[in-house]
N, C-alpha and C positions, 0 to 999 in steps of 0.2 A: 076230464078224468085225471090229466097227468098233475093237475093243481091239486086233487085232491092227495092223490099219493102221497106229494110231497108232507102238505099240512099234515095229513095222518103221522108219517114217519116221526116228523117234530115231536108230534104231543103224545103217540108211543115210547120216544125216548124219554121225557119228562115226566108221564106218569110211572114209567118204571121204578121208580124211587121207589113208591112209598110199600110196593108188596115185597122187595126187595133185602128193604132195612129189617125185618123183620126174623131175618136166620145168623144165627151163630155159629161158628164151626171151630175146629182145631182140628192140626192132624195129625194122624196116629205114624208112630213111625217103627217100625219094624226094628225086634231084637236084634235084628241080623246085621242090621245098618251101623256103621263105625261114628260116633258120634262125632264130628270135630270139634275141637277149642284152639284157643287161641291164634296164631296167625298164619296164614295160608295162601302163598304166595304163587301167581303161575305169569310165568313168561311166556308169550306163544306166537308164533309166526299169522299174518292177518293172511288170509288164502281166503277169496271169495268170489261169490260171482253177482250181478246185478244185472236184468236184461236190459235197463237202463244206463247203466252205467259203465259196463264192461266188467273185466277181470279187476279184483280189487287183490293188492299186496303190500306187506309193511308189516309191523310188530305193535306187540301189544303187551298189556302186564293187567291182571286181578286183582287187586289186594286185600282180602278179606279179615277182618278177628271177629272169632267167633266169641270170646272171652270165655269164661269156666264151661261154655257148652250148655249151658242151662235152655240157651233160647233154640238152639238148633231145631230145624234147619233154618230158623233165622240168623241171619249175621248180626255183630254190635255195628261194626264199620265194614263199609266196601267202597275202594277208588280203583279208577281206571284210566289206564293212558294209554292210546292211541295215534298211531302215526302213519294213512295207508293214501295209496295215492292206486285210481284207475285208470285203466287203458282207452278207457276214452277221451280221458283229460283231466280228469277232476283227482282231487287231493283233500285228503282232512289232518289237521293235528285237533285234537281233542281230548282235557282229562274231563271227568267228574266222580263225585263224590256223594255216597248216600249213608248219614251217622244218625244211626237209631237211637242210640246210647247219649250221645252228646248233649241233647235237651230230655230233662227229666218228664216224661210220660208223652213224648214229640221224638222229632225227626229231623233234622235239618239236608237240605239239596244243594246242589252246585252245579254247574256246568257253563265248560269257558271252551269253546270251539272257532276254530277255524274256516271254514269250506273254500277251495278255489276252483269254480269250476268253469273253465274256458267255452264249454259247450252243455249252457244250462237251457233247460227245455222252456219255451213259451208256444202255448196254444191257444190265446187272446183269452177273453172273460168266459165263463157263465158255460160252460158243459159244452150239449151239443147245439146251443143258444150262439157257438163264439169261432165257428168254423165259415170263414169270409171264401167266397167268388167273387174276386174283381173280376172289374167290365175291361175292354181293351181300352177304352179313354183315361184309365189309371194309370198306364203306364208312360204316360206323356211326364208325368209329374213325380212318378218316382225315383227315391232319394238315391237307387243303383241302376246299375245297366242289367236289362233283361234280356237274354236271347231267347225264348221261349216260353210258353204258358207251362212248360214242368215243372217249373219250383210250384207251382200253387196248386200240386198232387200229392201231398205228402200224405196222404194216405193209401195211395196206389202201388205200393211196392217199391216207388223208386225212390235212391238217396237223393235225399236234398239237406242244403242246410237251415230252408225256411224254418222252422221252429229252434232254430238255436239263437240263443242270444248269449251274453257275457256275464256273470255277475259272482263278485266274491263276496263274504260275508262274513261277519267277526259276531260272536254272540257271546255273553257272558249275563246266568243266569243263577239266583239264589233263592231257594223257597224254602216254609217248614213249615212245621205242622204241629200241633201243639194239642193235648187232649182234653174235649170237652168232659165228656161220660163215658164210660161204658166204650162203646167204638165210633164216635163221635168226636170228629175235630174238627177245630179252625184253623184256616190257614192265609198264608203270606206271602208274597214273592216279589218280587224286585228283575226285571229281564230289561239287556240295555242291545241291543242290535246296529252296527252298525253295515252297511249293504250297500255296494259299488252296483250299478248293474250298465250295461251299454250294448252296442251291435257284435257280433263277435269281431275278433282280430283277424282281419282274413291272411296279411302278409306274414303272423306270429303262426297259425294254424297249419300254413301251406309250406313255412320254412325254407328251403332251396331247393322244393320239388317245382318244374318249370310249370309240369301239367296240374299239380295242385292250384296254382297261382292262378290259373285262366280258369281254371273250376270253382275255386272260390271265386272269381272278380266277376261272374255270372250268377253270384247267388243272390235271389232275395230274399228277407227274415221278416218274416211277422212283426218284429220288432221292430223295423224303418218302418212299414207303413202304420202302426201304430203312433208311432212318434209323427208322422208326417199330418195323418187328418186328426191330429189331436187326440182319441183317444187314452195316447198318452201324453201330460201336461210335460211344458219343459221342465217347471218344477221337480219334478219326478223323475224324469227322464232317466237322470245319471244315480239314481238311487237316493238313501239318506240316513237320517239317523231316526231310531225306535225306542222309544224309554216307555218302557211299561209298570206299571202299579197292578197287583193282585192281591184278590182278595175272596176267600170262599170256603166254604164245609165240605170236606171229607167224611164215609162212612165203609168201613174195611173191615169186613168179616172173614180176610181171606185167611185159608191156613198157612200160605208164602205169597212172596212176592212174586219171585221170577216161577214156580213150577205150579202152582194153583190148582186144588183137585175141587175145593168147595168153598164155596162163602160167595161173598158181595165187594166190590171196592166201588164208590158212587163219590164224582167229584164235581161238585156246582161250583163256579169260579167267576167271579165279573171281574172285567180287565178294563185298566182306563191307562190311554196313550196320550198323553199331553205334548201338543207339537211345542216342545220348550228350545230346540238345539236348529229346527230349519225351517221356523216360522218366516213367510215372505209375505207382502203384500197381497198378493195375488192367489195362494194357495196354503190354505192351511190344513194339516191332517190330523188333528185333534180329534180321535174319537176312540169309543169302548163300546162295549159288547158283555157277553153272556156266553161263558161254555157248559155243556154237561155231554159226561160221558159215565155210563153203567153199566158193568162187567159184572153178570153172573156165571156161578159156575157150580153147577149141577151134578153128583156125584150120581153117576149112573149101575156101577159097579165096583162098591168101594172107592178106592184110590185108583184102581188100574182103569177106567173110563170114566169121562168127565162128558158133558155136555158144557162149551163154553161161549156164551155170546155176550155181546158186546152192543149197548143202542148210545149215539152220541147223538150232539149237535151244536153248532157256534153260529153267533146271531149280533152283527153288529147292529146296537140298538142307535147309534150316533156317529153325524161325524163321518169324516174323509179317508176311507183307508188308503194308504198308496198303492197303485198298481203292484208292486214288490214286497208287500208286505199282507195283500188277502188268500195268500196261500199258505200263511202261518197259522198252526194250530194250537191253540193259546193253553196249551195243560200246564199244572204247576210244576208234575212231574214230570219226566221222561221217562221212558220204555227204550225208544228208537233214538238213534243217532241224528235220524234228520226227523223233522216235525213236523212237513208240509203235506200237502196235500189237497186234494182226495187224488187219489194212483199212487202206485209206486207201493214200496213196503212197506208202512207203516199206516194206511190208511185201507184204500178199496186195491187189494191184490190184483194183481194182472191189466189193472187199467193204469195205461200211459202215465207216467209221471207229471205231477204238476197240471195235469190236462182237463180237471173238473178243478176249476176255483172262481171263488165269487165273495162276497160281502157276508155270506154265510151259506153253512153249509150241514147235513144232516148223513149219518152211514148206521150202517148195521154189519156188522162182523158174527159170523158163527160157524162152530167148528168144533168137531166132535174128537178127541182126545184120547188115545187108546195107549197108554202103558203096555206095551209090549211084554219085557222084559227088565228084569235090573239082575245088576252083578255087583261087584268087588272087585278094583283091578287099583295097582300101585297106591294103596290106601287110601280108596279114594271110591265115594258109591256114586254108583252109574245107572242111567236108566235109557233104553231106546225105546221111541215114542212116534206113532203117527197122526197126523190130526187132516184127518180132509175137511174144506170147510167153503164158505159161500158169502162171498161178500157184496155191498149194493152201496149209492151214493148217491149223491146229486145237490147241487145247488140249488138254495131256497130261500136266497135273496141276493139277487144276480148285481152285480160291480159291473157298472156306467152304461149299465143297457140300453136307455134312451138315448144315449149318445154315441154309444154303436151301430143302432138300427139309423140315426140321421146322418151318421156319414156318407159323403160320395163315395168312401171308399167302396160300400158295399152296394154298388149299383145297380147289380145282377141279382144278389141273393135275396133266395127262399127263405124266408125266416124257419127254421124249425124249434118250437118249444122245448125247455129244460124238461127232462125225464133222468128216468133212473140207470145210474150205471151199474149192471151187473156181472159177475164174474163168478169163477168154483175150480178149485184146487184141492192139492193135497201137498200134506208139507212132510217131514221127517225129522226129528227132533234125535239129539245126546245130549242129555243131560249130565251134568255131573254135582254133586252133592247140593241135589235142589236148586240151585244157585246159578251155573254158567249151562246156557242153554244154547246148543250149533245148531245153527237152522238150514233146513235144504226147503225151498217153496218153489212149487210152480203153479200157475192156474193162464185158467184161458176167458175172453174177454165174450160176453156175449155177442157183441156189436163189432163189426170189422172196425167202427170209425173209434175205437177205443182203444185200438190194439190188433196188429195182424199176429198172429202166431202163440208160440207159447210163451209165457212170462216166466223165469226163472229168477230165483235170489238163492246165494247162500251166504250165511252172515250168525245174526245172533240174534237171542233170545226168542220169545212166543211175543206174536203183535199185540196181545191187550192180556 
């Protein structure tokens, strides 16, 4: 039954297209509203929260031209730059750039990022398929000192650092979009990834705390013993490099980008990876795939209620992904700062970060959109917005499973099948002139093994 789910979800999201392509919309924008043109600048302090990540803080800038105001609430140009670092460790510097105007009846993208995160989450492959009981005969042969079977409860309530590992990352990404017909386009992209990944730092993490140092020097990570029975290739081990090719049709009926009250946006994209930069004898990661993701959006009551859902799914059709690289979600564009997934905020809400990943993967997002209110405040229109909404996931073509289930490692374990992750939320939105959207989200995890507690984010924009 849990095989069918999955199948079903896939070719839900794929046949979505074709009743989809079918609505037209534009939106209607009220007298009342101050129209903006030309250039519109905002500096703002980054203040957020992630229940993954901690307290995030640093600065930030908008930089929008509307140009004569003809297209409002669309922008000609918007760039953004980014510099925040959280309390749990991690850090971004980040600009990008989205120019509607620059290519005649097209778009051109950008994005060149950073990430340093000292305590990045690993929770092995393939959903609830990738949660390992070692035997006590493992521990003869593991790569640290254990004093206790605690580290291998990470979902019990108690801190461990077993799912932390190391990994920074440099990304630099360029796409555009160019118009066939009507709201029909083709597109392009170019994404070059470079990715450190390793065990954590335990003497960099514990600094000149005495009792941190003996606390770390007891931990073990999923990621030694991954590394240890193979699972993970030495090849791979210490990260690499990711040169990607895109290529695929767009279909956007929406009336905006960032506030969306109706229309369609439908993105089909095949990606091809050519191990050209860390081909080795023994390992090569040469492969591509297949994304699509289809956002409608439903006007339930004018513009002030929206019905918004969202069917994807990514399907490597060839080929070696690296351990470090099947959490990447392959869109031309960006929404979100980070792209990975399934958990965390830009994929399945409220489920653990990084915690569903595999060789491909299928979600469903939906969420109901309630315009509040709007005002006028420092010449500038506003609108406050709730969206409670319901999201689901799961892996549907599981990364190195055969070779997970034949390890020693897992001597002890019950195999349990990949099924669906689900969650439900509600979030609170300000908007300001269509365009910059503050996010408050929380949502709760069905399954304890997905997430104890309540998931909070606050940040930016709407996830799809």
């Amino acid at each position: 039954m849990r095989k069918i789910t999955s199948t079903t979800l896939l070719a839900f999201a794929i046949l979505i297209a074709m009743p989809l392509a079918a609505q037209e919309s534009t939106r209607s924008i009220s007298d009342k509203e101050i129209i903006k043109t030309g250039w519109n600048i905002g500096i703002l302090p980054v203040i957020g929260y992630d229940s993954d990540l901690g307290f995030q803080y640093g600065i930030c800038s908008d930089i929008f031209n509307y140009g004569d105001g003809t297209r409002y609430p669309s922008y000609d140009y918007k760039i953004n730059i980014e510099a925040s670092t959280y309390t749990k460790g991690s850090s971004v510097l980040r600009t990008y750039g989205d120019f509607k105007t620059l290519i005649p009846d097209g778009k051109l993208f950008f994005d060149v990022t950073y990430f340093n995160a000292p305590k990045f989450e690993f929770y092995g492959f393939n959903g609830f398929a990738s949660y390992p009981i070692p035997n006590m005969a493992v521990f003869g042969t593991s790569p640290t000192n254990v004093s206790s079977l605690e580290p291998f409860l990470p979902r019990e309530g108690k801190k461990t650092a077993f799912n932390w590992m190391s990994r920074n990352q440099f990304r630099a990404v360029v796409s555009m979009q160019k118009k066939i017909s009507g709201s029909l386009n083709w597109t392009a992209g170019l994404a070059y990834y470079n990715i450190k990944t390793g065990d954590i730092n335990r003497d960099k993490l514990a600094g000149n705390d005495a009792e941190k140092k003996e606390w770390y020097a007891n931990q073990l990570t999923l990621y030694n013993f991954y590394n240890e029975f193979g699972l993970i290739t030495p090849e791979e081990a210490e990260g690499g490099n990711v040169t990607q090719l895109k290529a695929g049709l767009t279909y956007d009926t929406r009336d905006h980008d960032s506030d969306p009250t109706r229309g369609v946006n439908i993105e089909a994209t095949f990606y091809y990876a050519p191990d050209i930069l860390d081909r080795t004898d023994t390992y090569n990661h040469t492969n591509g795939g297949i994304l699509f993701m289809g956002s409608h959006y439903v006007p339930v009551v004018g513009d002030k209620l929206t019905l918004a859902y969202r069917l994807g799914a990514q399907y490597t059709l060839f080929g070696n992904v690296p351990f470090y690289f099947c959490n990447n979600m392959n869109t031309m564009f960006f929404r979100k700062m980070y792209t990975e997934g399934l958990g965390g905020n830009a994929s399945v809400r409220g489920i653990l970060r990084n915690s569903v990943i595999g060789d491909g993967f299928a979600l469903l997002n939906a969420e109901l959109r309630w315009r509040i209110v709007e005002f006028r405040f420092i010449n500038q229109n506003w609108g406050f917005a709730i969206n409670p909404f319901f999201d689901c996931g799961q892996v549907i073509k599981p990364h190195k499973l055969d070779l997970q289930k034949r390890s020693d490692f897992l001597g002890a374990y019950s195999w349990e099948d990949e099924h669906l992750h689900c969650s439900a939320g509600c979030g609170v939105k300000l908007v300001m002139n269509h365009n910059m959207v503050v996010s408050f989200e929380a949502a709760k995890a069905f399954s304890a093994r997905d997430g104890i507690g309540l998931w909070t984010n606050i940040g930016f924009n709407y996830l799809f």
